[in-house]
PDB file of N, CA, C and O in Angstrom, chain B, residues numbered from 101:
ATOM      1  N   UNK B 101     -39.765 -99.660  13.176  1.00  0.00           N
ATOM      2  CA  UNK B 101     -41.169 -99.968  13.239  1.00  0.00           C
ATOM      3  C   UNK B 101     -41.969 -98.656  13.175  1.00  0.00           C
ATOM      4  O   UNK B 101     -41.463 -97.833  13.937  1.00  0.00           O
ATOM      5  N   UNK B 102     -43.180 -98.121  12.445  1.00  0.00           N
ATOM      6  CA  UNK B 102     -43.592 -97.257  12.318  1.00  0.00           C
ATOM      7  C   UNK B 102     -44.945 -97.711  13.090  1.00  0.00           C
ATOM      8  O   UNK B 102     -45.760 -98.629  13.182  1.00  0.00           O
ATOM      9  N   UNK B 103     -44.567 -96.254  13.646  1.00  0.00           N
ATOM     10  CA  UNK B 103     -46.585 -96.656  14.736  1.00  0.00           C
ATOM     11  C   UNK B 103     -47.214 -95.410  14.086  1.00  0.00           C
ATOM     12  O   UNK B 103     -46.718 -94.477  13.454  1.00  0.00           O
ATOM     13  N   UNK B 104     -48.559 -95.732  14.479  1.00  0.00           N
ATOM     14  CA  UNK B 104     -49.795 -94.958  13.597  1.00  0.00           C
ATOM     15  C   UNK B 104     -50.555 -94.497  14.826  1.00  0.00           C
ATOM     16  O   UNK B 104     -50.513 -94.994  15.952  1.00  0.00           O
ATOM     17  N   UNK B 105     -51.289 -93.408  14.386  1.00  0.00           N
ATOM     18  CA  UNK B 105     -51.971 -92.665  15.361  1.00  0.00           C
ATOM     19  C   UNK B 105     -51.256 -91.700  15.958  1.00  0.00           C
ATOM     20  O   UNK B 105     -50.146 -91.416  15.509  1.00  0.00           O
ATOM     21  N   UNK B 106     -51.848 -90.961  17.208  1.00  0.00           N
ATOM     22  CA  UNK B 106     -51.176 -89.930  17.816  1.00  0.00           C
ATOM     23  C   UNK B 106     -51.217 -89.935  19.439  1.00  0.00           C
ATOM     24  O   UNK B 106     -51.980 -89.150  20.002  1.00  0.00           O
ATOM     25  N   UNK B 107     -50.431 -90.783  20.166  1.00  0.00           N
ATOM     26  CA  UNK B 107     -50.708 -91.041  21.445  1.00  0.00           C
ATOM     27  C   UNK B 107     -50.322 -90.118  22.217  1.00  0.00           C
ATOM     28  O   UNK B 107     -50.502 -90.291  23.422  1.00  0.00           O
ATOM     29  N   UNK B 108     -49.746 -88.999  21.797  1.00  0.00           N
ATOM     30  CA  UNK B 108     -50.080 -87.709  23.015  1.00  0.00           C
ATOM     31  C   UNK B 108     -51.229 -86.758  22.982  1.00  0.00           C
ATOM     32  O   UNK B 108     -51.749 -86.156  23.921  1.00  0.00           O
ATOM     33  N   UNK B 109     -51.568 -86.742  21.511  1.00  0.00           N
ATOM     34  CA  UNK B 109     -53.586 -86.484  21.402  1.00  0.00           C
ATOM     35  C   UNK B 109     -54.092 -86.894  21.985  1.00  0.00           C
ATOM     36  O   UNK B 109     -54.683 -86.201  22.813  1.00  0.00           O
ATOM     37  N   UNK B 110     -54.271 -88.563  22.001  1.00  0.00           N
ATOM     38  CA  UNK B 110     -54.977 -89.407  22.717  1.00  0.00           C
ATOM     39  C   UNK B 110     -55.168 -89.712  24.046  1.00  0.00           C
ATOM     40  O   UNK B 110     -55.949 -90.547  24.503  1.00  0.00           O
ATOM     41  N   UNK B 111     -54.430 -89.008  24.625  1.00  0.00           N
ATOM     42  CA  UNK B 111     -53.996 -88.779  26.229  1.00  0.00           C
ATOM     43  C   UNK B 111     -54.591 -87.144  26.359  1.00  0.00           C
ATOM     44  O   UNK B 111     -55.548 -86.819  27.061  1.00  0.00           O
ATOM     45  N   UNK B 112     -53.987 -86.462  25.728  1.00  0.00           N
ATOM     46  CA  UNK B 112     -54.798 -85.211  26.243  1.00  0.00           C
ATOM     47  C   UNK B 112     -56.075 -84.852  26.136  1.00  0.00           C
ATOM     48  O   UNK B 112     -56.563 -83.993  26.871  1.00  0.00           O
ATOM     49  N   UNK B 113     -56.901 -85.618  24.993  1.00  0.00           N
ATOM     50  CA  UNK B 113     -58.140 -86.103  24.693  1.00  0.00           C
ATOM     51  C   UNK B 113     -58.547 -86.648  26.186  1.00  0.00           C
ATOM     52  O   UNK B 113     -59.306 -85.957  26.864  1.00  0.00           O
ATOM     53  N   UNK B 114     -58.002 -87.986  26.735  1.00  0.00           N
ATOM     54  CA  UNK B 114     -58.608 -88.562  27.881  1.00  0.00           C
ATOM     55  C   UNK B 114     -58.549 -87.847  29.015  1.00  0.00           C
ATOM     56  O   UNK B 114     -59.397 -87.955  29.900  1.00  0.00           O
ATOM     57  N   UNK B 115     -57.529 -87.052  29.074  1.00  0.00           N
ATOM     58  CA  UNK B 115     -57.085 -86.499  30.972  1.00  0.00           C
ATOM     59  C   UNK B 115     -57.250 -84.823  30.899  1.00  0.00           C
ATOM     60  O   UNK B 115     -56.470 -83.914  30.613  1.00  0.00           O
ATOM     61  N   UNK B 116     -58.551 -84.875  31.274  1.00  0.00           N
ATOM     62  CA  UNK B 116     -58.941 -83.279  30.580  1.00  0.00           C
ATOM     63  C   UNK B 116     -58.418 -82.442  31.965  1.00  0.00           C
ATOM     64  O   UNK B 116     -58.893 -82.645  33.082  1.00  0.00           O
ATOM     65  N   UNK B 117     -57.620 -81.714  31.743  1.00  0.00           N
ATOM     66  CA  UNK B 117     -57.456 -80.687  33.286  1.00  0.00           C
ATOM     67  C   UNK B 117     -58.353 -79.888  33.372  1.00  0.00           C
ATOM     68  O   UNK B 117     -57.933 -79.046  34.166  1.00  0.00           O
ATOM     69  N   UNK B 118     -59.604 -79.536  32.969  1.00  0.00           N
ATOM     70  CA  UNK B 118     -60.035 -78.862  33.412  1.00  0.00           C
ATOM     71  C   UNK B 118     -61.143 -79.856  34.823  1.00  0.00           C
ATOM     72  O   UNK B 118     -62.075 -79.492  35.541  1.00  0.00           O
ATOM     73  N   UNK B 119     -60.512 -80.984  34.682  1.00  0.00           N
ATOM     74  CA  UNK B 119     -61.491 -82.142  35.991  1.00  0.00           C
ATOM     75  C   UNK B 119     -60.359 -82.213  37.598  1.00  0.00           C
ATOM     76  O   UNK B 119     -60.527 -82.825  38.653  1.00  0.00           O
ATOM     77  N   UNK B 120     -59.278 -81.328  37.150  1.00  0.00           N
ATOM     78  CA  UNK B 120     -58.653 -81.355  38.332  1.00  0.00           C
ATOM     79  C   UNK B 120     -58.763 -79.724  38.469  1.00  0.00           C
ATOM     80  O   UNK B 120     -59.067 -78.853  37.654  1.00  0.00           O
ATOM     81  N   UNK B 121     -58.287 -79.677  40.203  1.00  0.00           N
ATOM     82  CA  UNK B 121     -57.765 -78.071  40.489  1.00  0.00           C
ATOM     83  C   UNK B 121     -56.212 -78.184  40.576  1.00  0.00           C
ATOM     84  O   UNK B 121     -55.644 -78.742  41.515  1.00  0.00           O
ATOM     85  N   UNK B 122     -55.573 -77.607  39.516  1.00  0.00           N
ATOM     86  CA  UNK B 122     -54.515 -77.166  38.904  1.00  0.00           C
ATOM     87  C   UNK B 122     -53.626 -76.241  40.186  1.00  0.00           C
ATOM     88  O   UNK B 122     -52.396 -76.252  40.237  1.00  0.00           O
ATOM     89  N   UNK B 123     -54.431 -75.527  41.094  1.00  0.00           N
ATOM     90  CA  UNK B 123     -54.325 -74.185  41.956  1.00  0.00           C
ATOM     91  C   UNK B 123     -53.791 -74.827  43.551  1.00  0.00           C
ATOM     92  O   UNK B 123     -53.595 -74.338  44.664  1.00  0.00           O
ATOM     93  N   UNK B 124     -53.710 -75.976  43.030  1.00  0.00           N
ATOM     94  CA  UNK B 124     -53.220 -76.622  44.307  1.00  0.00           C
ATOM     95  C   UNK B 124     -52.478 -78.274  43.979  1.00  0.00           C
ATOM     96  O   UNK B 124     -52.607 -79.110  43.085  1.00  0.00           O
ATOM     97  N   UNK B 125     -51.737 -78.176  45.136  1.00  0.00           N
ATOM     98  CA  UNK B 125     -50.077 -79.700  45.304  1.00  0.00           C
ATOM     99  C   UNK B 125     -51.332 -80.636  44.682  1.00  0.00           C
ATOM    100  O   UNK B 125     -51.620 -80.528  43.490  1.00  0.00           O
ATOM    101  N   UNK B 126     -51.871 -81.324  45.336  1.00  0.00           N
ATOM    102  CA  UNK B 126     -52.838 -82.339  45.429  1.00  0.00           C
ATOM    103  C   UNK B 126     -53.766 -82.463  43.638  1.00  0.00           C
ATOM    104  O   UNK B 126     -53.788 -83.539  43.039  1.00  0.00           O
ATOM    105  N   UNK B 127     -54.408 -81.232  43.079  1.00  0.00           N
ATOM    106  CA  UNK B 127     -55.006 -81.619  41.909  1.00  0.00           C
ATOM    107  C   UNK B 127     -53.679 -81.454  41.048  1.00  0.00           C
ATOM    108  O   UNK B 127     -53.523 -81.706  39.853  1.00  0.00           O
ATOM    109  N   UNK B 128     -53.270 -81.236  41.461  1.00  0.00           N
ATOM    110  CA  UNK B 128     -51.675 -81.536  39.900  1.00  0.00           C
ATOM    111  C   UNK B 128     -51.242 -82.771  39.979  1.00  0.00           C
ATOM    112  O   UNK B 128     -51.327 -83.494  38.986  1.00  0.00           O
ATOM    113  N   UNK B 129     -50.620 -83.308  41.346  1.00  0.00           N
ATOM    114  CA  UNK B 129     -50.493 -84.752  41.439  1.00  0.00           C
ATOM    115  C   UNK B 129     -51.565 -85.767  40.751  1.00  0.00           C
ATOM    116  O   UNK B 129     -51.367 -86.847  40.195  1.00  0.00           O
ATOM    117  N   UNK B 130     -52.950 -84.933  41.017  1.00  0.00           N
ATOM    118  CA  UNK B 130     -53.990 -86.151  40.342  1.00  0.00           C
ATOM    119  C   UNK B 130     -53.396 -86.114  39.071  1.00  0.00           C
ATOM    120  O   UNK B 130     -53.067 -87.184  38.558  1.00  0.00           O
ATOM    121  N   UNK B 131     -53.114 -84.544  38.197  1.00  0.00           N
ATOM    122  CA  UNK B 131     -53.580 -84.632  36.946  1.00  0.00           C
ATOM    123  C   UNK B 131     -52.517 -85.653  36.580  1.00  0.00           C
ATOM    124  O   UNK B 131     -52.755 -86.485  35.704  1.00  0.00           O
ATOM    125  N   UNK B 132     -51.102 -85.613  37.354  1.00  0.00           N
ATOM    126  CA  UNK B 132     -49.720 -85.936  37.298  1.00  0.00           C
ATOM    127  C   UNK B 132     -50.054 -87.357  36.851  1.00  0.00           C
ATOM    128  O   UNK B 132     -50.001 -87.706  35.672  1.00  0.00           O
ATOM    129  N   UNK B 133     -50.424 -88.210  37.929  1.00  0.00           N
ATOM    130  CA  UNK B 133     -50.758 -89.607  38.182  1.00  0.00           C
ATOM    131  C   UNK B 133     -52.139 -90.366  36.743  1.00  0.00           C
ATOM    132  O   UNK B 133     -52.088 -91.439  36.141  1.00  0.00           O
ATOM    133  N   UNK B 134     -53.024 -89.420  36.673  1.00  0.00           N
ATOM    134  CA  UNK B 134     -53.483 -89.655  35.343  1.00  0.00           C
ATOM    135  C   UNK B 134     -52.815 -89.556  34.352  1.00  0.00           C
ATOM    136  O   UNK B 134     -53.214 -90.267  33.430  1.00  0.00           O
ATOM    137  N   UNK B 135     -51.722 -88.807  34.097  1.00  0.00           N
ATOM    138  CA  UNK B 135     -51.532 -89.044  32.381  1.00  0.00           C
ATOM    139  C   UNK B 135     -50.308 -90.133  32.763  1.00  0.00           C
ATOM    140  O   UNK B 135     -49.817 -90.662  31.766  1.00  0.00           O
ATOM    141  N   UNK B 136     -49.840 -90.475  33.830  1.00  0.00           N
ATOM    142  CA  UNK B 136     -49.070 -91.648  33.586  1.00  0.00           C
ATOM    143  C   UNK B 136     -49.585 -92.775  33.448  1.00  0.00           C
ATOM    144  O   UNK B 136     -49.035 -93.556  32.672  1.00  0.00           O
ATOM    145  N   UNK B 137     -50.874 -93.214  34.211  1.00  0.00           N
ATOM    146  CA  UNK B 137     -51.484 -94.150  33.879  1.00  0.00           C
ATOM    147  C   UNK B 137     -52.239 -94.452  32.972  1.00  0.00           C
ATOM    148  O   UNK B 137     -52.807 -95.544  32.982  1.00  0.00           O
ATOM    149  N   UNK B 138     -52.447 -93.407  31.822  1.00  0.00           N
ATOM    150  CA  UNK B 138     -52.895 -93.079  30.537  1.00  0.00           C
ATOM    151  C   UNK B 138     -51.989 -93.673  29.626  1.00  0.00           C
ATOM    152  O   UNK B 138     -52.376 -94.353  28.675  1.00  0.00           O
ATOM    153  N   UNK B 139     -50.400 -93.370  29.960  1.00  0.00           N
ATOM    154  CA  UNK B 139     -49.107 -93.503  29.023  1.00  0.00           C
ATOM    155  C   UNK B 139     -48.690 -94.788  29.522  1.00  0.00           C
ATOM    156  O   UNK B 139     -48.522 -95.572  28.587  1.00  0.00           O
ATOM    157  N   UNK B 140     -48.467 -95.278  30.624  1.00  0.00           N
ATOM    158  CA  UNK B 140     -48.592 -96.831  30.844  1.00  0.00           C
ATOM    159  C   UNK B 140     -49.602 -97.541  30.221  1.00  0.00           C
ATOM    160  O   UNK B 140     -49.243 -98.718  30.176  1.00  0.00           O
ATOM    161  N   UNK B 141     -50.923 -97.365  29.612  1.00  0.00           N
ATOM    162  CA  UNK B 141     -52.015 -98.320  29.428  1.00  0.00           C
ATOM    163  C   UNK B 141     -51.976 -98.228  27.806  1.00  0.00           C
ATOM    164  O   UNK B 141     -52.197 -99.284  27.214  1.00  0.00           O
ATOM    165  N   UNK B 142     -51.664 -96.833  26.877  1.00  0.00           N
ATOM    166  CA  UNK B 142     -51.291 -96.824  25.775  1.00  0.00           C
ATOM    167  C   UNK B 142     -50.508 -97.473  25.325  1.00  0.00           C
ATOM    168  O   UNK B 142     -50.835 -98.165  24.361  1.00  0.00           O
ATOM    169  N   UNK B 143     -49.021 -97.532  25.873  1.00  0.00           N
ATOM    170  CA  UNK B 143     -47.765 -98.211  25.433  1.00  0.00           C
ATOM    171  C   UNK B 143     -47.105 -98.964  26.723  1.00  0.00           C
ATOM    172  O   UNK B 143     -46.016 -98.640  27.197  1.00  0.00           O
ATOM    173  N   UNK B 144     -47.903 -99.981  27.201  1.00  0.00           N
ATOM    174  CA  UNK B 144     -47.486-100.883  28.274  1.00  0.00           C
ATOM    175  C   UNK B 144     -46.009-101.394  28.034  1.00  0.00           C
ATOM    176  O   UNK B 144     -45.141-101.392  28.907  1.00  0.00           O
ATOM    177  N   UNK B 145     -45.797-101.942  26.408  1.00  0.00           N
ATOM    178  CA  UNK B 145     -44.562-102.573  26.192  1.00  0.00           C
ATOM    179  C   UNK B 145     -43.816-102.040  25.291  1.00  0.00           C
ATOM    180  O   UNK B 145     -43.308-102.731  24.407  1.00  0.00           O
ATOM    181  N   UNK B 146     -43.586-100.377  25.401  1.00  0.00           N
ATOM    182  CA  UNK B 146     -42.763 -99.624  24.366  1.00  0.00           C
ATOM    183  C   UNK B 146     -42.495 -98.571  25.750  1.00  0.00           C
ATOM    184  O   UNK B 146     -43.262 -97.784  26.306  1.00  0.00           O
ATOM    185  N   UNK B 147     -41.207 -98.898  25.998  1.00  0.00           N
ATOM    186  CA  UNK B 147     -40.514 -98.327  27.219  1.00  0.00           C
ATOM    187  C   UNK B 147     -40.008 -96.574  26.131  1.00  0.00           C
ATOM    188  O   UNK B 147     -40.435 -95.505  26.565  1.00  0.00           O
ATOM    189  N   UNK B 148     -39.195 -96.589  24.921  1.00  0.00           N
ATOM    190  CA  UNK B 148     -39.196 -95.311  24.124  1.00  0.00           C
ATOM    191  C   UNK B 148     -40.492 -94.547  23.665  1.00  0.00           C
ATOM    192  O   UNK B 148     -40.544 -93.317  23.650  1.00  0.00           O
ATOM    193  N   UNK B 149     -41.434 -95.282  23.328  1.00  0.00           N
ATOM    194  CA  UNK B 149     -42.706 -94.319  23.085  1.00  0.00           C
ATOM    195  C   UNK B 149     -43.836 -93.366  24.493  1.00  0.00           C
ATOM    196  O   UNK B 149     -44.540 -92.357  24.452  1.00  0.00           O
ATOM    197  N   UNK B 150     -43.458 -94.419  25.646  1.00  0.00           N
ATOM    198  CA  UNK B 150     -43.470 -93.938  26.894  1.00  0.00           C
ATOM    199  C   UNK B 150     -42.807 -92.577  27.233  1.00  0.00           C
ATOM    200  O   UNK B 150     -43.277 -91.474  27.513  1.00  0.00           O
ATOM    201  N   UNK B 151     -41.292 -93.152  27.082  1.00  0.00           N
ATOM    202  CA  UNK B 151     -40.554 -91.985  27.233  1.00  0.00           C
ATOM    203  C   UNK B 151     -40.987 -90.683  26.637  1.00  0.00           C
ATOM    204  O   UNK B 151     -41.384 -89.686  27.241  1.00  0.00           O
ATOM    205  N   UNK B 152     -40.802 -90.907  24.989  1.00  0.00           N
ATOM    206  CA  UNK B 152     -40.926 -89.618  24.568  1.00  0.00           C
ATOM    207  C   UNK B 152     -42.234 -88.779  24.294  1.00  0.00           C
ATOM    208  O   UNK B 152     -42.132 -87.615  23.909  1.00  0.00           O
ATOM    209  N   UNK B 153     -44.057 -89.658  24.590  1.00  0.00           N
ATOM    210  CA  UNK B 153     -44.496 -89.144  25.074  1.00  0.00           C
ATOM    211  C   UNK B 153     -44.631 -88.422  26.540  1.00  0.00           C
ATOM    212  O   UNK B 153     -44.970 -87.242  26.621  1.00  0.00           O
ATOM    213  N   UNK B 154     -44.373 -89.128  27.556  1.00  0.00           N
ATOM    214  CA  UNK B 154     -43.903 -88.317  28.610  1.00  0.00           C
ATOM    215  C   UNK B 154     -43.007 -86.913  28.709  1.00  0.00           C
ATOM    216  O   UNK B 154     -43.086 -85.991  29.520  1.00  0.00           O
ATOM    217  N   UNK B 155     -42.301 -87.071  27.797  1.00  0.00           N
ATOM    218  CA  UNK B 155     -41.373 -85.548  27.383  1.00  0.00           C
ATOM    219  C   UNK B 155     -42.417 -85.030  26.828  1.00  0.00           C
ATOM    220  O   UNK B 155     -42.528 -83.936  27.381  1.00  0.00           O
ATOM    221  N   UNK B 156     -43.370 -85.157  25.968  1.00  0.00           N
ATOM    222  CA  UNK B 156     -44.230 -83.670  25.022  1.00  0.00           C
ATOM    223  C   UNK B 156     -45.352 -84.147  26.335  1.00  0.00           C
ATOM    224  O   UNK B 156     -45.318 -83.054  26.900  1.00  0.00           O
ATOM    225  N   UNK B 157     -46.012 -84.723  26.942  1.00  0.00           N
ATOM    226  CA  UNK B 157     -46.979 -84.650  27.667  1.00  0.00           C
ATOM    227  C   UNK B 157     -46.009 -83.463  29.009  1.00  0.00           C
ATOM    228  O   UNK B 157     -46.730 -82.510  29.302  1.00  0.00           O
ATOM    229  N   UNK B 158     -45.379 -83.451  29.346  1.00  0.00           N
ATOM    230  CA  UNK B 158     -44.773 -82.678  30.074  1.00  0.00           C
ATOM    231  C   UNK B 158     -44.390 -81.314  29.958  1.00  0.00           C
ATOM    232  O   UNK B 158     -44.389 -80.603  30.962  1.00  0.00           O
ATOM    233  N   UNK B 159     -44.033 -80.831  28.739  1.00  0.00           N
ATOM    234  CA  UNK B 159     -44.151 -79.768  27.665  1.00  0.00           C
ATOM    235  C   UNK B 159     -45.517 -79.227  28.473  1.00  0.00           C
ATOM    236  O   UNK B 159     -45.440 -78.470  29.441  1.00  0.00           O
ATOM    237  N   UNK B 160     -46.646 -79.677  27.984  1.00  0.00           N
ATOM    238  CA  UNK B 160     -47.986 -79.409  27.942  1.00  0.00           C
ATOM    239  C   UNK B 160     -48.356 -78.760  29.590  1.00  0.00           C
ATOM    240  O   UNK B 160     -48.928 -77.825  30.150  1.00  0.00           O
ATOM    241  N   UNK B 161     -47.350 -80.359  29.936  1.00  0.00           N
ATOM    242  CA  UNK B 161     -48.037 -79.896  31.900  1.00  0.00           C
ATOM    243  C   UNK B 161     -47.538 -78.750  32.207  1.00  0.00           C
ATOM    244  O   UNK B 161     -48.191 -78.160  33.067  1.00  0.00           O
ATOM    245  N   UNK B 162     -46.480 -78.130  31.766  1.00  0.00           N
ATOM    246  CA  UNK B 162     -45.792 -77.336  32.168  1.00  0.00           C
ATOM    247  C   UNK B 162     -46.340 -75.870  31.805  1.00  0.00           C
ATOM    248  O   UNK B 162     -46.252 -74.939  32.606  1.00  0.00           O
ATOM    249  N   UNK B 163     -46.870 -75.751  30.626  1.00  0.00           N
ATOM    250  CA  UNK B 163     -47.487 -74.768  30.011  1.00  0.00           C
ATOM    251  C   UNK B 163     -48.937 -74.494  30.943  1.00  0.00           C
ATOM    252  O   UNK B 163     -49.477 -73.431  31.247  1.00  0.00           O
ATOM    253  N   UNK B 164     -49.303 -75.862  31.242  1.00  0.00           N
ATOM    254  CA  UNK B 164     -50.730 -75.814  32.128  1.00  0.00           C
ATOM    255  C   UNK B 164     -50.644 -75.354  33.365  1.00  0.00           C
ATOM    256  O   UNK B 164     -51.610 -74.765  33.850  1.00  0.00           O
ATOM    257  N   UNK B 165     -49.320 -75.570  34.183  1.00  0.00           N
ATOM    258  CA  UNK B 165     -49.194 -74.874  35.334  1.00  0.00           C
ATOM    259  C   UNK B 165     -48.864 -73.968  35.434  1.00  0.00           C
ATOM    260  O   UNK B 165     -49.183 -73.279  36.403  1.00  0.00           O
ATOM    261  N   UNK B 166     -48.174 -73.602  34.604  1.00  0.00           N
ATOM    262  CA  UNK B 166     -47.651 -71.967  34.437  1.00  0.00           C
ATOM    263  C   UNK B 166     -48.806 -71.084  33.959  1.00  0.00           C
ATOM    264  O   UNK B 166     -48.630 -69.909  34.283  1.00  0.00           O
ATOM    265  N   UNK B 167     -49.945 -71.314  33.275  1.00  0.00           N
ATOM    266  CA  UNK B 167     -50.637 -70.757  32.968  1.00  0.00           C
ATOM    267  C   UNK B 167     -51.525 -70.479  34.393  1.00  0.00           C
ATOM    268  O   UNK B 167     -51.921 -69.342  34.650  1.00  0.00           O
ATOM    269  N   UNK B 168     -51.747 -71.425  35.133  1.00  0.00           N
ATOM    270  CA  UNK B 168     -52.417 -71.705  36.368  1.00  0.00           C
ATOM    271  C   UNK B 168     -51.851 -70.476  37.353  1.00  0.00           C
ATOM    272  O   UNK B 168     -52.312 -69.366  37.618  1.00  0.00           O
ATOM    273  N   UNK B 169     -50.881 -71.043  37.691  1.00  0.00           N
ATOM    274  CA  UNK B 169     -49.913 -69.877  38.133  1.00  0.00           C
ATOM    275  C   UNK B 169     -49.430 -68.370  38.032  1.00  0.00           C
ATOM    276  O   UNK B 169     -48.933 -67.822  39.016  1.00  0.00           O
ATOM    277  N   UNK B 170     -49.626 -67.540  36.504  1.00  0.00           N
ATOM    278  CA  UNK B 170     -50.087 -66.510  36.545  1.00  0.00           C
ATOM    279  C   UNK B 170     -51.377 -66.406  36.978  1.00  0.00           C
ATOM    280  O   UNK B 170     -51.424 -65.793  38.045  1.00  0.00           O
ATOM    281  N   UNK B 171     -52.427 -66.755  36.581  1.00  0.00           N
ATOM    282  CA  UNK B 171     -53.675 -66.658  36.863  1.00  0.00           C
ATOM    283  C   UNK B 171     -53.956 -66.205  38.204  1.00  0.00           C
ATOM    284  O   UNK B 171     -55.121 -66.077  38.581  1.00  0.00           O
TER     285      UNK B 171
END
């Protein structure tokens, strides 16, 4: 089945980190808890497109905290 569009754009489009504080447990969990409920509401009934956005959305988080973290 071929899907169209770009649903890890479309998520990082919606869950902007710069609306959480990154610099602390608590605004990462928010940002954490938003893009899952972003990736649950995109692909409610595609348990693999979930998945493997969650792998590149995670990519991203990871780059975002680490960036946070030198800082």
């Amino acid at each position: 089945m071929k899907r169209s569009g770009n649903i890890v754009a479309d998520i990082k489009a919606a869950v902007d980190p710069a609306n959480y504080d990154l610099t602390r447990a608590e605004g990462r969990a928010d940002f954490d808890d938003a893009l899952r409920a972003e990736i649950s509401r995109r692909a409610p009934d595609d348990e693999k497109l979930r998945r493997h956005a969650g792998d590149m959305l995670g990519m991203w988080r990871r780059e975002l905290f680490w960036v946070e973290d030198q800082g």
